[in-house]
Steps between C-alpha positions, in 0.01 A plus 500: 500500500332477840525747790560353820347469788579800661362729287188286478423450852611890603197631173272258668599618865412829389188462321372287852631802645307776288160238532493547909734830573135682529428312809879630660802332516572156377675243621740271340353223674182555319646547198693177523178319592287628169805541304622075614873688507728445797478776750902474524533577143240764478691662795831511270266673227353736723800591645666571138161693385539718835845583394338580160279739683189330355397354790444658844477310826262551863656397792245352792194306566287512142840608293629400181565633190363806242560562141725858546391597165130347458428246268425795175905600526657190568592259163574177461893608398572632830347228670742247310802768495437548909550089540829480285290320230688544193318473166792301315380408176896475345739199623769811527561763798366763289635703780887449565495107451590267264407550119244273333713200357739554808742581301568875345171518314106509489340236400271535171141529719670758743313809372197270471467405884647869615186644352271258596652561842433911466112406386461314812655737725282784316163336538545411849597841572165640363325177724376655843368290746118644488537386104584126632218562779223633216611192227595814295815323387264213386433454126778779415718283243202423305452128674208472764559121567745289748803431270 
């Protein structure tokens, strides 16, 4: 399972953001610059987190863009859920689409990979970005090194 590269680059958009949103707004050139993501993506993120309402931007000369919710109330699940990330961890559309086997049933691992799916979901949701920015997430499965 890997997430893609929308939800990665939006979480790391944001925690750039939270690092220099004290100084005002932030641009998305900037980001792009310390981030090394294209500005023309980040500006199809940004404009999907606006929608989201987790982003807010400032028109004019020194604008950019503001966390709406600080960097305390805004997880890691939203971020990922604003950006139309899924967290697919089943080859089925658990949600409408075809089963499993694509035929009529699940395959044998379904349950398996549907809860692995609801772990993920759950510990990003209790990830905010001031726990990425303070390497509180860091060490939390038990494992301190690079794996």
């Amino acid at each position: 399972m890997k997430l893609g590269s929308r939800g990665r680059y939006a979480v790391m958009a944001l925690v750039d953001l939270a690092t220099h949103g004290d100084e005002g707004p932030v641009s998305l050139a900037d980001i792009a610059d310390r981030q090394n993501i294209s500005l023309s993506y980040l500006e199809q993120l940004f404009a999907k987190l606006r929608k989201a309402e987790l982003v807010e931007s400032v028109r004019g000369p020194g604008g950019g863009y503001l966390l709406t919710k600080g960097a305390d109330n805004t997880s890691v699940s939203e971020i990922i859920v604003a950006v139309d990330e899924p967290i697919q961890t089943t080859r089925c559309g658990e949600m409408g689409g075809k089963p499993c086997t694509g035929r009529l049933e699940r395959c044998a691992t379904h349950w398996l990979w549907r809860e692995l799916r609801l772990h993920i979901v759950d510990f990003l949701s209790g990830v905010s970005i001031t726990d990425v920015l303070n390497d509180r997430v860091k060490g939390i499965s038990g494992v301190l090194e690079d794996v």
